[in-house]
BAKE-251814 format. One record per atom (N, C-alpha, C): z, y, x; residue in three letters. Coordinates in steps of 0.1 Angstrom, whole numbers, padded with zeros to 4 digits, always signed. Atoms other than C-alpha are relative to their C-alpha. Example, Ala and Ser with C-alpha at 12.3 -4.5 7.8 and 13.67 -1.06 7.14 Angstrom:
# BAKE-251814
+0000-0012+0009ala
+0078-0045+0123ala
+0000+0012+0009ala
+0000-0011-0009ser
+0071-0011+0137ser
+0008+0011-0008ser
This chain:
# BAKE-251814
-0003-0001+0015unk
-0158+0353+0234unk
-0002-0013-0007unk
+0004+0011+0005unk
-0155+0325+0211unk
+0001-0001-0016unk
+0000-0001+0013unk
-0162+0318+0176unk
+0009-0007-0009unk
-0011+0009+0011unk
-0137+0294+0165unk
+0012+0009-0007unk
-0007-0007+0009unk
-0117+0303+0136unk
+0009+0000+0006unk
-0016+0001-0002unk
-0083+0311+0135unk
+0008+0002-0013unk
-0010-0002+0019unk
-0059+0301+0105unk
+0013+0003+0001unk
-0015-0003+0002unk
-0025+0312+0095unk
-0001-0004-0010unk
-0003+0010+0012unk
-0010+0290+0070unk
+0021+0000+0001unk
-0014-0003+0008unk
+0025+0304+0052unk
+0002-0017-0007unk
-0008+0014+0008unk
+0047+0271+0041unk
-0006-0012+0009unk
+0002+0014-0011unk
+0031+0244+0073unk
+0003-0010-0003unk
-0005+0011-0003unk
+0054+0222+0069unk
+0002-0006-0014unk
-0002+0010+0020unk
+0052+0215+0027unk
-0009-0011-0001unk
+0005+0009-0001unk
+0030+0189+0014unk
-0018+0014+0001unk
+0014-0009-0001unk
-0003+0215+0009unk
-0002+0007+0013unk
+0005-0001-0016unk
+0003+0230+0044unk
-0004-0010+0010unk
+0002+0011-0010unk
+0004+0200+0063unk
-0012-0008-0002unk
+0013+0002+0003unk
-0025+0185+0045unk
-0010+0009+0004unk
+0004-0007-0003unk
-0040+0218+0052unk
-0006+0003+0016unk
-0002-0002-0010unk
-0033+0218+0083unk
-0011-0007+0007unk
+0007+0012-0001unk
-0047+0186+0094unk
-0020+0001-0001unk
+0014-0007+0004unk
-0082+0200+0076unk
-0006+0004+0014unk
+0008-0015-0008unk
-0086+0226+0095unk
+0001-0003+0019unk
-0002+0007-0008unk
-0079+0210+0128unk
-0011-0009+0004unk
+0012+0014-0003unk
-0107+0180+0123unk
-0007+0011-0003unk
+0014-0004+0002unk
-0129+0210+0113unk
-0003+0011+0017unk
+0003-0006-0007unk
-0123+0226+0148unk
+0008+0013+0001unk
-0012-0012+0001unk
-0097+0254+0138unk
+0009+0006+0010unk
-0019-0002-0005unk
-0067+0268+0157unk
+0009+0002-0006unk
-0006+0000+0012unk
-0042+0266+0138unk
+0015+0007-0001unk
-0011-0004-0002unk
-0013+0287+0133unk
+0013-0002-0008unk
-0009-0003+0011unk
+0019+0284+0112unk
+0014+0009+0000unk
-0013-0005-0008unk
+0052+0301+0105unk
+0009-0013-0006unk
-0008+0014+0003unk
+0080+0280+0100unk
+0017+0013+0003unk
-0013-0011-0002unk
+0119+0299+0097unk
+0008-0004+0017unk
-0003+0004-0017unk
+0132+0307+0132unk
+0010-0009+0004unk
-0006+0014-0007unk
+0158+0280+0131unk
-0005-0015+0000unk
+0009+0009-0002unk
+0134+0256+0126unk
-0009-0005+0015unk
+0009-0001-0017unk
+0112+0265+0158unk
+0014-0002+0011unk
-0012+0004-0011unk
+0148+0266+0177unk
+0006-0012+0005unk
-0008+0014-0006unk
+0160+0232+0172unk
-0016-0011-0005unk
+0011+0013-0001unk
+0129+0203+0177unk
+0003-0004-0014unk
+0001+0014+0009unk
+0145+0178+0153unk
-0002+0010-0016unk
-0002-0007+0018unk
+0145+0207+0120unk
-0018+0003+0001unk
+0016-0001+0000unk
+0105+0205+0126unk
-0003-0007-0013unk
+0003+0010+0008unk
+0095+0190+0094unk
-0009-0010+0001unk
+0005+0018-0005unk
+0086+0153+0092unk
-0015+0006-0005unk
+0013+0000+0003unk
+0051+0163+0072unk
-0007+0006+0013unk
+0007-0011-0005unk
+0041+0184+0103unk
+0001-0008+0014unk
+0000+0002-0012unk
+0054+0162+0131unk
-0007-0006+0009unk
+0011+0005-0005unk
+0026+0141+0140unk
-0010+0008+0006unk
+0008-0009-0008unk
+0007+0170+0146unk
+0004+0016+0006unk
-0007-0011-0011unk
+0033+0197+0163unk
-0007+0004+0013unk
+0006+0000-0017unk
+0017+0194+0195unk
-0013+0009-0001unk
+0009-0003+0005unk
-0018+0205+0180unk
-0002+0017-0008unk
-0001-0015+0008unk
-0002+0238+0161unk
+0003+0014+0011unk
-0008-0013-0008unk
+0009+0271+0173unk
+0009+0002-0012unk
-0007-0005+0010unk
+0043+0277+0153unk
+0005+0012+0004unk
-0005-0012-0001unk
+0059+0312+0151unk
+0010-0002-0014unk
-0008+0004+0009unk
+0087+0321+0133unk
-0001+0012-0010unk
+0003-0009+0008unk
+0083+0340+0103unk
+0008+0000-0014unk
-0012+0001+0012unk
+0105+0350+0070unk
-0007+0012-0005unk
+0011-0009+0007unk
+0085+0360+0043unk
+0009+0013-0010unk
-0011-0009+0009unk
+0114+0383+0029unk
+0004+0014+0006unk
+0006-0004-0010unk
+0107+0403+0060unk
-0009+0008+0007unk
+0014-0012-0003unk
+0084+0437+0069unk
-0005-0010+0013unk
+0001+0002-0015unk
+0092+0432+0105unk
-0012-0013+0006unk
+0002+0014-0006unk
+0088+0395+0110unk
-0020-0005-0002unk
+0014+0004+0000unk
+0054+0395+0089unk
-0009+0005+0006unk
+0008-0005-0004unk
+0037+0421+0106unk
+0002-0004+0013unk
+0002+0009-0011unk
+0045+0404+0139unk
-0007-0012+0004unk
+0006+0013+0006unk
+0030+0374+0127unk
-0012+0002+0000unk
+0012+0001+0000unk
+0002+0387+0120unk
-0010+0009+0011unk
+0008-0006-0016unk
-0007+0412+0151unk
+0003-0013+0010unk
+0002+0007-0011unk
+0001+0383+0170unk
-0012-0013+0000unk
+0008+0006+0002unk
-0019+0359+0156unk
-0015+0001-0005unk
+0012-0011+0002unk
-0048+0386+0142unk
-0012-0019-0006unk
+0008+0010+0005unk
-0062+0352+0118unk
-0009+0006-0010unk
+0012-0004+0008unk
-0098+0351+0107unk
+0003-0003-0018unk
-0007+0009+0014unk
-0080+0333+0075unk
+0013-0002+0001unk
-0016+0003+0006unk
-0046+0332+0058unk
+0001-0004-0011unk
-0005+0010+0015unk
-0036+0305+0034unk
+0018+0006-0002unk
-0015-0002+0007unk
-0003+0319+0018unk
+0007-0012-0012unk
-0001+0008+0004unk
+0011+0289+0008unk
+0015-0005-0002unk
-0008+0003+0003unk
+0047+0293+0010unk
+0010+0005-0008unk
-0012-0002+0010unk
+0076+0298-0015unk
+0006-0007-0008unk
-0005+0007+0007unk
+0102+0283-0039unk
-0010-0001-0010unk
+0008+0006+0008unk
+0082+0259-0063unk
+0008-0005-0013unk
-0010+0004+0008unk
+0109+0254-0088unk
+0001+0008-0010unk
+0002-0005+0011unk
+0102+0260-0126unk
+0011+0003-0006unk
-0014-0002+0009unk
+0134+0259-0144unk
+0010+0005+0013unk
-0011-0002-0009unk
+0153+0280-0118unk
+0009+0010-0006unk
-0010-0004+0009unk
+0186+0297-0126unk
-0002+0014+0004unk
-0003-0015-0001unk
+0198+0335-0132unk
-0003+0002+0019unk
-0004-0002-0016unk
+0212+0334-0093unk
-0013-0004+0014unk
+0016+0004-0011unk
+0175+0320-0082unk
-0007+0010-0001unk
+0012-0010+0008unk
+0156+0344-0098unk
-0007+0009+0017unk
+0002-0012-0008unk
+0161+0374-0070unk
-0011-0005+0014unk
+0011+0005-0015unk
+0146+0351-0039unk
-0009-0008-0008unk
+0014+0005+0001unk
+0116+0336-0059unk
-0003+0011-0002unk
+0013-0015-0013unk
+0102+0374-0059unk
+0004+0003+0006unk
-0001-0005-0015unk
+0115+0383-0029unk
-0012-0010+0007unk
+0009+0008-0004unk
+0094+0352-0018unk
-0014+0003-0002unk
+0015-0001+0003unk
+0066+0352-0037unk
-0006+0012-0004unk
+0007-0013+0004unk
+0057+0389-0050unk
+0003+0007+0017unk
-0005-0005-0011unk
+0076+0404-0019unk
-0011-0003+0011unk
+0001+0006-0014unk
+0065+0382+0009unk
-0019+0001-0004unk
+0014-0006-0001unk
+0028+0386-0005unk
-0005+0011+0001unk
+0000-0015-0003unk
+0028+0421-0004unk
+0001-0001+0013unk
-0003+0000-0016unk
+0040+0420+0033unk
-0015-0003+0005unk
+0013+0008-0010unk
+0013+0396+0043unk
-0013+0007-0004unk
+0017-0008+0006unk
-0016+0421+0023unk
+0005+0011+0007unk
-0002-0014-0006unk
-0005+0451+0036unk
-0001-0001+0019unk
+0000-0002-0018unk
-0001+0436+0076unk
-0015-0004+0001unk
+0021+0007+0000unk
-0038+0418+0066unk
-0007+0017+0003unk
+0007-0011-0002unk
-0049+0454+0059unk
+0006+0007+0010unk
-0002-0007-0013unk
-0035+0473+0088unk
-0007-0005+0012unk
+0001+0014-0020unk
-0043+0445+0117unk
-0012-0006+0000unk
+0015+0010+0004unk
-0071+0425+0106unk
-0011+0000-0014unk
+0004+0003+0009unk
-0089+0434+0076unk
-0010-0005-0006unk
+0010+0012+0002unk
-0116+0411+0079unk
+0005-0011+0002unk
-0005+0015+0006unk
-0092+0380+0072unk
-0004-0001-0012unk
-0003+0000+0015unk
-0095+0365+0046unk
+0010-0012-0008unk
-0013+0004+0007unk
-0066+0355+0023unk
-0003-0011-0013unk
-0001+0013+0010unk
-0060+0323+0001unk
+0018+0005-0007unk
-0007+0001+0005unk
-0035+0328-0023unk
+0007-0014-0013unk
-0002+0010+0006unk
-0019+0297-0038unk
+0007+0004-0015unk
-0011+0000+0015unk
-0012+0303-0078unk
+0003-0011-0005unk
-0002+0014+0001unk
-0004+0282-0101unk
-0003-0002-0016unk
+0003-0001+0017unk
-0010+0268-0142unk
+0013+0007-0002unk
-0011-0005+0009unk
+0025+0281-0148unk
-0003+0014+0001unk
+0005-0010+0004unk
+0007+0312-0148unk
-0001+0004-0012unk
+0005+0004+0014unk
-0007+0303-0180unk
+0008+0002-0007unk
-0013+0005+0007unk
+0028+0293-0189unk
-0007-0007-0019unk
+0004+0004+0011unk
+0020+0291-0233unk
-0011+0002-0005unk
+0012-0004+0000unk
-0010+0288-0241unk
-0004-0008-0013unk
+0003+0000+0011unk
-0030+0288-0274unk
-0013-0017-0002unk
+0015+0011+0002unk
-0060+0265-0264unk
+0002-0008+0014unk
+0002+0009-0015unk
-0068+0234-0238unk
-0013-0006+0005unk
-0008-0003-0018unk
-0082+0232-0211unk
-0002+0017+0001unk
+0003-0015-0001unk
-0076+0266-0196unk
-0010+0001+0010unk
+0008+0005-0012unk
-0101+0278-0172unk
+0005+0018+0005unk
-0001-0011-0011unk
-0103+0311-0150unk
+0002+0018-0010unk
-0004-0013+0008unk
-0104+0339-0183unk
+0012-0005-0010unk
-0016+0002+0008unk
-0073+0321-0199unk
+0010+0012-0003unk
-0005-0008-0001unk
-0053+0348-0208unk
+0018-0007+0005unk
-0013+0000-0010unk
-0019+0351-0186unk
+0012-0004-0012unk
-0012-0004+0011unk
+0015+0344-0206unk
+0011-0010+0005unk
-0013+0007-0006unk
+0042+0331-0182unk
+0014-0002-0007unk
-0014+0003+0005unk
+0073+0315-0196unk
+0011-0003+0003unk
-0013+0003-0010unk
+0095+0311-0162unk
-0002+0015+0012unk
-0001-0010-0014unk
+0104+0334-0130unk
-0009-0004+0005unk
+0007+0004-0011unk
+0083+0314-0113unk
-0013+0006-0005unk
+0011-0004+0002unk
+0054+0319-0133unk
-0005+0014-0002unk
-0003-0019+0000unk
+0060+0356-0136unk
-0001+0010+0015unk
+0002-0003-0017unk
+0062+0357-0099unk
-0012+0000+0011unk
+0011+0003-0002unk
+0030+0339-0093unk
-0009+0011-0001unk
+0007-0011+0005unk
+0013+0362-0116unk
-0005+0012+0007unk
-0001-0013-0007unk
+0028+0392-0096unk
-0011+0001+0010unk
+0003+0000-0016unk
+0016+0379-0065unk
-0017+0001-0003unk
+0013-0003+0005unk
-0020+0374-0078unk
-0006+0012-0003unk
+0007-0014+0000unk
-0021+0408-0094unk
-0001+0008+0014unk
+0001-0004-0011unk
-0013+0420-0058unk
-0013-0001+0009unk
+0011+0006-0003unk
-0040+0400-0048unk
-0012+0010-0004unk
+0014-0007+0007unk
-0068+0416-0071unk
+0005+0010+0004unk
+0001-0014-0003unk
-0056+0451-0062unk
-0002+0004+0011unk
+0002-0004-0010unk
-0059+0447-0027unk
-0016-0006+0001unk
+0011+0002-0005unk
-0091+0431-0030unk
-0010+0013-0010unk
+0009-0011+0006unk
-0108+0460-0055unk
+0002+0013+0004unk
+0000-0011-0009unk
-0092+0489-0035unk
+0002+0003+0010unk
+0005-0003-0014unk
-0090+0482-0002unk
-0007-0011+0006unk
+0009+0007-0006unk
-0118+0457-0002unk
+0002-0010+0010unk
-0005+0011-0012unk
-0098+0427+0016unk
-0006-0009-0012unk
+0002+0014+0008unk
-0112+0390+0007unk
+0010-0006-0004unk
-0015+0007+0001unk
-0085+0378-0013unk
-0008-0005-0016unk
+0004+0005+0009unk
-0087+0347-0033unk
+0011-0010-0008unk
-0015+0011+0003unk
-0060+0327-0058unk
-0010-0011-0003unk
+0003+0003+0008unk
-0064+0299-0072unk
+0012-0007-0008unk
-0006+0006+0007unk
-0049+0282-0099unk
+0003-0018-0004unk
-0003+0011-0004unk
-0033+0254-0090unk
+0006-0007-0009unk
-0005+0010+0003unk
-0024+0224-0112unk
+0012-0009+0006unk
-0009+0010-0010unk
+0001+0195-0104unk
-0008-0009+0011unk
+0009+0007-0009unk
-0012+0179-0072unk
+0013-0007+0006unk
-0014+0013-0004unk
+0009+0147-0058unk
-0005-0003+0012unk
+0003+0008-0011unk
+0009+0127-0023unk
+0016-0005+0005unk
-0012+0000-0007unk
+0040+0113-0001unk
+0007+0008+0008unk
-0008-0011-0003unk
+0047+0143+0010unk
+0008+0011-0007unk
-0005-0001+0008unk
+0058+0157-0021unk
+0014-0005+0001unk
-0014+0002-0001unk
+0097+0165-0026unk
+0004-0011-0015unk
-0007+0009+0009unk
+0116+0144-0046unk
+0007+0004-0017unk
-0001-0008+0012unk
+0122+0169-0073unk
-0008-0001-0010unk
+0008+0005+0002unk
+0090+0160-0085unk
-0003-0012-0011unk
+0000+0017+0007unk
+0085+0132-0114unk
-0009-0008+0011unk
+0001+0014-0007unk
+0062+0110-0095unk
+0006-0008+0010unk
-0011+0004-0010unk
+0076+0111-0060unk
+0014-0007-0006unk
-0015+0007+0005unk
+0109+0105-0082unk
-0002-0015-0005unk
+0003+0012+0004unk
+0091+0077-0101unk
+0001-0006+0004unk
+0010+0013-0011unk
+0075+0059-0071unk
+0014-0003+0008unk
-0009+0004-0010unk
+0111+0062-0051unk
+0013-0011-0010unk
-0003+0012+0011unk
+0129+0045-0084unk
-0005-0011-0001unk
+0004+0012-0001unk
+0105+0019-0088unk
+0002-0008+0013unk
-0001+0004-0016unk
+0108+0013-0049unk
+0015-0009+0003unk
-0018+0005+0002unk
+0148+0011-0051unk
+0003-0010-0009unk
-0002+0014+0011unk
+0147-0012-0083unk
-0004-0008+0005unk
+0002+0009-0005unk
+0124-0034-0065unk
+0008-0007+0007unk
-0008+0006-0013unk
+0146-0037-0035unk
+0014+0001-0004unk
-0014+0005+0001unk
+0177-0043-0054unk
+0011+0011+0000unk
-0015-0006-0006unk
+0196-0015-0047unk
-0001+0013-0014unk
-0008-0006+0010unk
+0197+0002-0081unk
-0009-0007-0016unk
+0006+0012+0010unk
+0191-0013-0116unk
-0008+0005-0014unk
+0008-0016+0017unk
+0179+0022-0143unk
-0006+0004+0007unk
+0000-0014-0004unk
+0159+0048-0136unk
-0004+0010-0011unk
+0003-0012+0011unk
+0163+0078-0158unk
-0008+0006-0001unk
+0013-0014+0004unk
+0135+0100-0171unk
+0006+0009-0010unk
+0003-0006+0019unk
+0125+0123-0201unk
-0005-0006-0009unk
+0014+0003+0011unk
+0103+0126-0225unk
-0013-0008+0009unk
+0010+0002-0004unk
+0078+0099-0218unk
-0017+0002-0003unk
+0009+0000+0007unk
+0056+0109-0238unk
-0009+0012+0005unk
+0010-0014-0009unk
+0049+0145-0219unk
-0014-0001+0007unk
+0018+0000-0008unk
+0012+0152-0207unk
+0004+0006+0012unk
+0001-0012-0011unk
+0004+0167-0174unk
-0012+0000+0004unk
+0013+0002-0008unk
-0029+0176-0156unk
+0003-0004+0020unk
-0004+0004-0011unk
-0021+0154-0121unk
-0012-0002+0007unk
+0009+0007-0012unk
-0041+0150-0090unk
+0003-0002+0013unk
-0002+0008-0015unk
-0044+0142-0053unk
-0001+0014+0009unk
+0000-0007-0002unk
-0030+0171-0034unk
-0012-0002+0017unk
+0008+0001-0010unk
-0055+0161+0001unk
-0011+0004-0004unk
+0011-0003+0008unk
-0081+0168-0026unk
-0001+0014-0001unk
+0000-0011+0006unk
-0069+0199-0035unk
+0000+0014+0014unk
+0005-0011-0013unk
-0067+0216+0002unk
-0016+0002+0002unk
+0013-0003-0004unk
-0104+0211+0006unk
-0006+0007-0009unk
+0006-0011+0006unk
-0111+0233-0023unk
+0005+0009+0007unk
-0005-0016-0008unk
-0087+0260-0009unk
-0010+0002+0012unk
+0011-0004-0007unk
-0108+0257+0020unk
-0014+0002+0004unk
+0014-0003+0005unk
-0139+0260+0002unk
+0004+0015-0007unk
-0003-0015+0000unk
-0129+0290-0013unk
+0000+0011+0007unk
-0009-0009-0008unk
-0122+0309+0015unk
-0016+0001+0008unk
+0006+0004-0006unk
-0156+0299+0026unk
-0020+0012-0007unk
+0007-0009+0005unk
-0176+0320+0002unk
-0008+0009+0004unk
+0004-0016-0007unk
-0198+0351+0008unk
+0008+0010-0006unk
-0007-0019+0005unk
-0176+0373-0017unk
+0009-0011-0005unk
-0014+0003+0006unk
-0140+0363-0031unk
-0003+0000-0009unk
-0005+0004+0013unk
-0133+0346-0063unk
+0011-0010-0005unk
-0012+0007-0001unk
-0106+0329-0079unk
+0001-0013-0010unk
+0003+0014+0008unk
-0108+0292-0094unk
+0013-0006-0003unk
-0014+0011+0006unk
-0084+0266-0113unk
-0009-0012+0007unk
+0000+0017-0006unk
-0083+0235-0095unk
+0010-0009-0005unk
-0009+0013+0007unk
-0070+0206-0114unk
-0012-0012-0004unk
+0013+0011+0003unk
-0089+0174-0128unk
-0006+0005-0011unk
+0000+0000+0012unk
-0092+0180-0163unk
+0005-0013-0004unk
-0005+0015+0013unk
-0078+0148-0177unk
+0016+0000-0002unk
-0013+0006+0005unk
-0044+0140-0192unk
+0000-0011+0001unk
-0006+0009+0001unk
-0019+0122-0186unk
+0013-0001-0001unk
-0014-0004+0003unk
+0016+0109-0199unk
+0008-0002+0010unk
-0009+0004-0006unk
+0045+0106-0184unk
+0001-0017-0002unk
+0004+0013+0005unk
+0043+0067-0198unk
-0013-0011+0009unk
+0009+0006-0011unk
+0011+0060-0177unk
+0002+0000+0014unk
-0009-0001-0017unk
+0027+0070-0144unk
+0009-0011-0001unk
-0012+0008-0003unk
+0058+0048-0152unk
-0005-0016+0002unk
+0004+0008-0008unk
+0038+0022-0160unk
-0011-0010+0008unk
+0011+0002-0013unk
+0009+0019-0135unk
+0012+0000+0010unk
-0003+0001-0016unk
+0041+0025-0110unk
+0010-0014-0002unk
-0005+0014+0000unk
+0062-0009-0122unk
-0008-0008-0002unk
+0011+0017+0001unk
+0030-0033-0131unk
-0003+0003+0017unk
+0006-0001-0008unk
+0025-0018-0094unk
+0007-0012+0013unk
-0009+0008-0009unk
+0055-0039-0082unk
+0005-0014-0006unk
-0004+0011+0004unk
+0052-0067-0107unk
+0016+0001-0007unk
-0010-0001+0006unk
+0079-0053-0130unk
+0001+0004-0012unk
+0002-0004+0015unk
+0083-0043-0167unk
+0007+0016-0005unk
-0008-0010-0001unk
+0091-0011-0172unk
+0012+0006-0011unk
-0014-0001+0015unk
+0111-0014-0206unk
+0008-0005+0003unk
-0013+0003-0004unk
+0133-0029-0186unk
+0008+0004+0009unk
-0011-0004-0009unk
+0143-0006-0165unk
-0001+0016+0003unk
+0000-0017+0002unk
+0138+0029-0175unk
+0007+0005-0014unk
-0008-0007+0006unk
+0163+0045-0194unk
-0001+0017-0004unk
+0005-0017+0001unk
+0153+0081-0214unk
+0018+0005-0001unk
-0012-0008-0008unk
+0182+0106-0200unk
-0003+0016-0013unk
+0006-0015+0003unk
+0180+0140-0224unk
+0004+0010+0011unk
+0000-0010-0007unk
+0194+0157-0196unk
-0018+0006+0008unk
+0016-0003-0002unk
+0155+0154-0186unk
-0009+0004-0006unk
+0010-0006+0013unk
+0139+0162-0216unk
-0002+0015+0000unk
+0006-0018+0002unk
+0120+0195-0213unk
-0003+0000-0013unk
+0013+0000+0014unk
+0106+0211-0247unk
-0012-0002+0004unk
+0018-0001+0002unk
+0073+0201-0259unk
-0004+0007+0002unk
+0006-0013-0002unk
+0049+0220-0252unk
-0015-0002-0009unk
+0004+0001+0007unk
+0027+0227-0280unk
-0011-0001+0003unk
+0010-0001-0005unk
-0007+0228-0263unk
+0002-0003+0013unk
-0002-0002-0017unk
-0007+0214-0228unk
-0007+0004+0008unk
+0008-0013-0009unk
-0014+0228-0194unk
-0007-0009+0006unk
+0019+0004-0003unk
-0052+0212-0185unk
-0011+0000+0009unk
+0009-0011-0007unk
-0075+0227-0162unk
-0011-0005-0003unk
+0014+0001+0006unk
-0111+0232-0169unk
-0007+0003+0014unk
+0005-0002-0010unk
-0129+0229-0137unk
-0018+0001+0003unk
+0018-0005-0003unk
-0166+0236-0144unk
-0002+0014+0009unk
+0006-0009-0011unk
-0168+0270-0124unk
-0001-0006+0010unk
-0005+0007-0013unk
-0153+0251-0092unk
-0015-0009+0006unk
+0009+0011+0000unk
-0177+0225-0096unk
-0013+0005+0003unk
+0015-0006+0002unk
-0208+0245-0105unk
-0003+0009+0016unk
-0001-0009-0016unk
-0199+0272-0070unk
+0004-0004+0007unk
-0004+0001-0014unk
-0182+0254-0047unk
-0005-0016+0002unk
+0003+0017+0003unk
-0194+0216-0057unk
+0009-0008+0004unk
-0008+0004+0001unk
-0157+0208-0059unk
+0000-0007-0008unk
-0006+0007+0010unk
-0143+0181-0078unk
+0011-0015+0006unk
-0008+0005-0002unk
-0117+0158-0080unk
-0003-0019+0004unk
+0009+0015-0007unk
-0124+0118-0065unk
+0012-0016-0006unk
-0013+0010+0000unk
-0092+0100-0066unk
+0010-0004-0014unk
-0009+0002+0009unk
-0077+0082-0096unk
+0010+0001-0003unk
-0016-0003-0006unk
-0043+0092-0104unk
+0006-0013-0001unk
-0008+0014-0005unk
-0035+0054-0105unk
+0003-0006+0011unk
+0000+0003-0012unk
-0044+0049-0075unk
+0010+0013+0007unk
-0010-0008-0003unk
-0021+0080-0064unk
+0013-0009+0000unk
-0014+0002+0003unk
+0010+0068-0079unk
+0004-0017+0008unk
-0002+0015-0012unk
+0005+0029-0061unk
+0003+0005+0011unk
+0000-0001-0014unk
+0001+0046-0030unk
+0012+0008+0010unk
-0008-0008-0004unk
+0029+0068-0037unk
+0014-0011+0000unk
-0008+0020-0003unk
+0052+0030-0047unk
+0000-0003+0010unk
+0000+0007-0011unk
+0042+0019-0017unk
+0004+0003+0013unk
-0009-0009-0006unk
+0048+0042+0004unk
+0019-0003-0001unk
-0012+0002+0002unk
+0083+0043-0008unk
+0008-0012+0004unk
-0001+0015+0000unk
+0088+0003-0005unk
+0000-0001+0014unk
-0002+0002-0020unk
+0078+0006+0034unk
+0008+0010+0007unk
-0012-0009-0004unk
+0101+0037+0040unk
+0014-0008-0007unk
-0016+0015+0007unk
+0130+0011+0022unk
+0001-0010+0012unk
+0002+0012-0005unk
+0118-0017+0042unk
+0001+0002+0016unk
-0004-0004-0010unk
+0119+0002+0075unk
+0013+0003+0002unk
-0016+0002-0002unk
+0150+0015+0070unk
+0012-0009-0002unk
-0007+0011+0002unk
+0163-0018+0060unk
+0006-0008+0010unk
+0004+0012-0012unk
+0153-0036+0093unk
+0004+0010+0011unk
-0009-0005-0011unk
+0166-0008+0115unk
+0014+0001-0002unk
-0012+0001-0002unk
+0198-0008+0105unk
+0002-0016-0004unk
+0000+0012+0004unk
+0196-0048+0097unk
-0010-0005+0012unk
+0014+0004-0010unk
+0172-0056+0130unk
+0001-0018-0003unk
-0003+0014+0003unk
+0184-0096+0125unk
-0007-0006-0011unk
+0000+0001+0015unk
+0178-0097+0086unk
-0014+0005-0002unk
+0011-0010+0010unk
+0149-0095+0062unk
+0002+0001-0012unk
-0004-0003+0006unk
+0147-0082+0034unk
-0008-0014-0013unk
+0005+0015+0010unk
+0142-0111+0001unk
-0014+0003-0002unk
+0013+0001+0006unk
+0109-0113-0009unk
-0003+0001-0017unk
């Protein structure tokens, strides 16, 4: 018999699983993920965040939309811990999105609490929420009694999934924990994304090969941090004697304007000269922004946040610049690129 844990981690291959992943691995883990079955079928659709350490995982194929698939998942891999970490992350999604962000996120958490309690009910479950929980909110920062008041599907969805959360943990006594997750950044982050988008703009401007890049409102706030930061709370959470549910974010503000430019003085460039405001980007204001107040976290788990988001956004430039500069010189092996 042996004591090492065993994790299941919904969404592996995003930027929070794979960071995750990795965690739990250097702490001794086994690590399980699902990943959709045509993914596990063909090697190369493995995602790049996950491929360095494929070898290291056990993947299964799993579709959170799915009785069958999740309760197979989980008698087969019968994990001491389940991070629920995957589904569509997309705020402004349209009428025809709506139906598969709950099928994903309310749906597919249900599945995975209901196979938790039949098979294993001494796992214990991480549920990834989010500030768009909050959605509009009266006062800043919010912290863990913020009252709820979603203003997208997604956040509506979240919510669900949460409340599902608390009902399986006060009536059939499973450890189940959300938290409330802020914006968290790294290079694994999709491109959808303002910074990622930022840092791959600034990247392309440098190297010549485009000469704008459109935004919004630069003036917008956000609460940003360093998503590598943010798995080691999830996995302090989970780590508890009794389930509870925390906002993880920094507390500080910041604009859209300080991202832009910390990420052109990062390449020795000016950014009035080369950022263009687009209204197709312009979100409404938001009359109170979304913050997080991270004194519980702090106080119970001796969480907190380390990494500057300036230092973020250089690392996320730079990045960018050597994924340019690689792909430059492979298809150019002769040639360098100007200096």
């Amino acid at each position: 018999m042996t004591d090492r844990k065993v994790a299941l981690i919904t969404g592996i291959g995003g930027q929070d699983g794979s960071f995750l992943a990795e965690l739990l691995l250097a702490k001794g883990y086994e690590v399980h993920g699902l990943l959709r079955p045509r993914q596990l079928n063909d090697p190369s659709l493995i995602p790049d965040n996950i491929s360095h350490i494929a070898s290291d995982l056990r993947l299964h194929p799993g579709i959170l939309e799915t009785q069958t698939s999740i309760e197979h998942a989980i008698a087969l891999v019968r994990p001491s811990e389940c991070y629920h970490l995957a589904g569509p992350s997309f705020v402004d999604a349209t009428v025809v999105e709506e139906p598969a962000i709950l099928a994903a996120l309310v749906g597919g958490t249900h599945m995975l609490l209901s196979a938790i309690k039949e098979t294993v009910p001494d796992c214990r479950f991480f549920l990834a929420g989010s500030s768009e929980m909050f959605g509009s909110v009266s006062a800043a920062p919010q912290d863990e009694n913020t009252p709820f008041n979603p203003r997208s599907i997604y956040g509506l969805a979240k919510l669900s999934a949460h409340q599902l959360a608390g009902y399986y943990r006060s009536f059939h006594n499973l450890y189940t924990a959300t938290a409330f997750l802020y914006n968290h950044e790294s290079t694994r982050r999709g491109l959808e994304f303002l910074p990622r988008k930022l840092a791959r703009g600034v990247a392309r401007i440098k190297s010549g090969l485009q000469a704008k890049l459109p935004l919004g409102n630069l003036d917008a706030e956000r609460d940003w941090g360093y998503a590598p930061e943010y798995v080691e709370a999830m996995w302090l959470m989970l780590q508890q004697k009794e389930p509870d549910d925390f906002v993880i974010a920094t507390g500080q503000m910041h604009t859209v304007r300080e991202l832009v430019t910390w990420a052109f003085e990062s390449v020795d460039l000016d950014y009035a000269e080369c950022v263009e405001v687009d209204p197709r980007y312009v979100r409404p204001s938001e009359s109170v922004a979304l913050t997080g107040d991270i004194t519980k976290i702090s106080k119970a788990l001796g969480w907190s946040p380390k990494t500057p988001l300036k230092e973020v956004i250089e690392e996320l430039v730079a990045n960018e610049l050597s994924t340019i500069t690689r792909g430059y010189l492979a298809d150019n092996p002769n040639q360098k690129l100007k200096e």
